[in-house]
N, C-alpha and C positions, 0 to 999 in steps of 0.2 A: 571655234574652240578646237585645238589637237588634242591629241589621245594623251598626252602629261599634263596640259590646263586642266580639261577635264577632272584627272583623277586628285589633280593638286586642290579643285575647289574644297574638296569636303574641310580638309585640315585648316581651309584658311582663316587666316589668327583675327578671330572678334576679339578683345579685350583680352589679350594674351595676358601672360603676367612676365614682366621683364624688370632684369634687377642688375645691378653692378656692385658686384662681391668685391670687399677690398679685406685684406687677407695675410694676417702675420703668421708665418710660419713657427714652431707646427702645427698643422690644423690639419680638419678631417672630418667631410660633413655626410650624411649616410639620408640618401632621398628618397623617401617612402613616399612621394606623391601620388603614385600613380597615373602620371601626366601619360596623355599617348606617345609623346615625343617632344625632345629637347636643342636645344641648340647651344653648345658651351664655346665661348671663343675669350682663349686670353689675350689680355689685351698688357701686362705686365706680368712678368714672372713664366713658372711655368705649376703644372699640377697632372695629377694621373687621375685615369676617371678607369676603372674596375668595373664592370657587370659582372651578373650569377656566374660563377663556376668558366671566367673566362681570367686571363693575366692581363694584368693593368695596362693602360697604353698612354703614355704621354703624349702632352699636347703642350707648344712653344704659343710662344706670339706670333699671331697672325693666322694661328690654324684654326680650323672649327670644327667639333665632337657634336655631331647627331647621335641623340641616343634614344630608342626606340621603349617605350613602356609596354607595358606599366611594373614591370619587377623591378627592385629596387636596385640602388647600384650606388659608387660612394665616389667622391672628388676629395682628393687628395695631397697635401704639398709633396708626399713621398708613396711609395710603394707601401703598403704594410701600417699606415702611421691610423692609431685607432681613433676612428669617431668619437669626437666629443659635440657633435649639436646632428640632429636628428630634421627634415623637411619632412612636413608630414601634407596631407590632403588639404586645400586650401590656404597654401602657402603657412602654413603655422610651424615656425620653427621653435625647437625644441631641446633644453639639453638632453644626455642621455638620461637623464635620471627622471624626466619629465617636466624642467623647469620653463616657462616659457620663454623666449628670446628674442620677440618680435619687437618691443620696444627696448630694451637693452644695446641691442644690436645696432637700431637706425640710426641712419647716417646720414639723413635729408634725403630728397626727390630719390627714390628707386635707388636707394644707396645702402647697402647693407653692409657689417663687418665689424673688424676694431681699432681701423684708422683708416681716417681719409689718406694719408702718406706712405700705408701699407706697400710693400716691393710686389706683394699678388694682386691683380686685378682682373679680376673675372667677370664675363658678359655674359648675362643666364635669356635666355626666353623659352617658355614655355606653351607649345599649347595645349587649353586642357580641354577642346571638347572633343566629344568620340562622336565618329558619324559611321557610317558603313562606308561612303565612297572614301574617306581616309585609310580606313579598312584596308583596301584594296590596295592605296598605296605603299603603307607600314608593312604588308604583309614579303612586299618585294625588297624588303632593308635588312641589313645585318641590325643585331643589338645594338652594334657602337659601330660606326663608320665615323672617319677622321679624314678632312681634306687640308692637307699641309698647307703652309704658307708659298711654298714657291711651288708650287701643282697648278695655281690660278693667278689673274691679275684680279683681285672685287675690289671696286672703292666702296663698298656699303659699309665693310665694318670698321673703318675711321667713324663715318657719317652712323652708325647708331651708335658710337661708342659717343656720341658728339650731342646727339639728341636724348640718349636715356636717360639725362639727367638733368632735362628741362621741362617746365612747369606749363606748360604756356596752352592757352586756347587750342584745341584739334589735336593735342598732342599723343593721346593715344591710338587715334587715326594712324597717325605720323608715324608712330611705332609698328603697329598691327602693319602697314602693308611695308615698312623695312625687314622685319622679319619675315615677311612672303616672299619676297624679292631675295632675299638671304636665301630659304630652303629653299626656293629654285635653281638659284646659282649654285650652291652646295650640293644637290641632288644631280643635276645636268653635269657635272665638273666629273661627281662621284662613277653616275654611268658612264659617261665616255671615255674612262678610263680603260685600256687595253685588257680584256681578260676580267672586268668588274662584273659579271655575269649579270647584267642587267635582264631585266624579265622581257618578257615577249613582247608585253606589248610596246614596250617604250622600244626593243630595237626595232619592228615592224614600223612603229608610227616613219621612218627613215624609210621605207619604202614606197614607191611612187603609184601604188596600186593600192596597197592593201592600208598605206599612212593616208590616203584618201578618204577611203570608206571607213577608217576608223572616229577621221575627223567629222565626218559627214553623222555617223552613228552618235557621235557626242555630242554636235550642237542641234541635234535634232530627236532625241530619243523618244518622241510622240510619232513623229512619221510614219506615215506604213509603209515601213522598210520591207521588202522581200530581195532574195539573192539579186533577183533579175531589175528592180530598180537600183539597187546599190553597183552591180556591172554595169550597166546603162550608165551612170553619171560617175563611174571611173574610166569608163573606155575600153570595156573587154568583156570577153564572153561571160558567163553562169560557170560556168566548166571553171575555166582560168582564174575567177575570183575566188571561188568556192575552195580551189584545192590551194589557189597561192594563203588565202587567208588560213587557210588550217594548215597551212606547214609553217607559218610564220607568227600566227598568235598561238596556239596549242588547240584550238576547237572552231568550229564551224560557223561562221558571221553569223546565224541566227541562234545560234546559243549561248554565241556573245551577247547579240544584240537583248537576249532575253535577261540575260546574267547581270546587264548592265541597267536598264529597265528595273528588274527586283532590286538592284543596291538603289538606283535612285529614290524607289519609293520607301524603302524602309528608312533612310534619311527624312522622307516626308510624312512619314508616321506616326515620326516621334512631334509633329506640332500639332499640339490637341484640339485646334481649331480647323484644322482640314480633316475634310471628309472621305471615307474610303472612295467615292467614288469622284471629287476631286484628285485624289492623288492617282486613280486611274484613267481620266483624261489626259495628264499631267506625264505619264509615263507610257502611251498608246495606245489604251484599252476602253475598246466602245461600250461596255460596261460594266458595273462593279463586281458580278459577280464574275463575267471571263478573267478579268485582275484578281480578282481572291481565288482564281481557282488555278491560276499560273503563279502566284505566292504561293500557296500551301504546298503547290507542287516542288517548289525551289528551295523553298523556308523552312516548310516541314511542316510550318504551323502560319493558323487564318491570318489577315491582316490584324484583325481587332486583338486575336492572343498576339501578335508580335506585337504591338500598339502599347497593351495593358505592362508589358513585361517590359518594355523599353522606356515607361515615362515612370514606373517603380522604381525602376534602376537610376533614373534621373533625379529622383528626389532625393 
């Protein structure tokens, strides 16, 4: 696993919620879901997507609008055109007034709108679960990034424009890993862009030393990693790892290696059937208490108070 697998696992889409919006102008729909992150691709027409206190940005056919939660933000046939239906927390749409519009609106399989013939067709996926190691990725994205249609070659979004509106055995399987393969491609597209200021560690992962031992740190994060085994199976001194890796991720490979360790477990916290000191084998620590005592240190607070306050938040 590389240093972008890795961070891509947390977000990956279980039972995402995905829909194909068909769309008579004028319309104007304002999305209070608080999802972590969206994927908008039109597929006819065109529409503006707005966040807080930013200027709208259009989006043609063939482009795709990542937008980053949980503050709310509005999809639009025009600049300026006012909401009239409201997406609220578990997909429940709503007019403005509070009306609901969940059956009103259905259009068959993952089909939502006011006509199947509509000139707007919009491709929605959502994911809505929050983990830390998504954390990690969300935190390195603008509000809204937008990859135009001729910036990339993807055949995926024919092929889910093609699948989201079939019924069939496996088929949310089906979907869940096209929209993975989507934000991969849309994300990998977005960093390699010249000047797209991508974070540290996805430029690092590109380097032939320090994208080693990152790769190494990720599909191993129980390991007992020290500087001098992670040099040893990149091929270079303590010296030379120690200072390439900290000019190239922003900190020191074992404050990494620590930093990444605490995200993994507190993803492992929130399952109320593992144990603190499972999830401290689980993440390198010979026992539960040296793991609650490198948590508290990182966290602020014990495993079991981040445990209690992360599965309240869950209900």
């Amino acid at each position: 696993m590389d240093a972008f697998a890795g961070l891509l696992d947390g977000p990956r889409a279980r039972g995402a919620f995905l829909l194909r919006s068909v769309l008579v102008p004028p319309w104007s729909i304002r999305v209070r879901d608080r999802a972590p992150l969206t994927l908008l691709s039109m597929v006819r027409g065109e529409a503006s997507v707005t966040t807080e206190g930013d200027d709208p940005v259009r989006i043609r056919p063939g482009d795709v609008a990542v937008v980053r939660g949980p503050e709310p933000y509005t999809v639009s046939d025009q600049p300026g055109s006012r909401p009239t239906v409201v997406i609220h927390p578990g997909a429940r749409s709503t007019s403005i007034s509070g009306t609901d519009l969940c059956e009103s609106l259905n259009l068959g399989v993952r089909t939502w709108g006011d006509d199947p013939d509509s000139p707007t067709v919009l491709l929605v996926g959502t994911y809505q679960l929050h983990s830390e190691v998504s954390r990690r990725l969300l935190q390195a994205l603008p509000t809204l990034l937008v990859v135009r249609e001729d910036s990339w070659d993807c055949p995926l979004l024919p092929l889910l424009g093609a699948e989201i509106t079939k019924d069939l055995p496996g088929q949310d399987a089906v979907l869940d890993r096209l929209l993975d393969l989507l934000l991969v491609a849309v994300l990998r597209t977005w960093f390699d862009r010249p000047g797209a200021g991508a974070p540290a560690w996805y430029r690092a992962y590109g380097d032939p030393v320090v994208g080693r031992a990152l790769r190494l740190v990720h599909a191993e994060p129980s390991a007992p990693w020290t500087v001098a085994t992670l040099a040893d199976r990149t091929g270079v001194s303590r010296a030379t790892l120690a200072r390439r890796f900290t000019d190239l991720v922003g900190e020191a490979p074992m404050a990494y290696l620590t930093g990444w360790r605490m995200t993994l477990a507190a993803d492992l916290l929130r399952e109320p059937e593992t144990t603190v000191g499972a999830v401290a084998r689980k993440v390198g620590y010979g026992s539960a208490f040296a793991f609650s005592s490198a948590f508290k240190r990182v966290r602020g607070v014990s495993p079991q108070v981040y445990r209690t306050g992360a599965l309240a938040t869950a209900i």
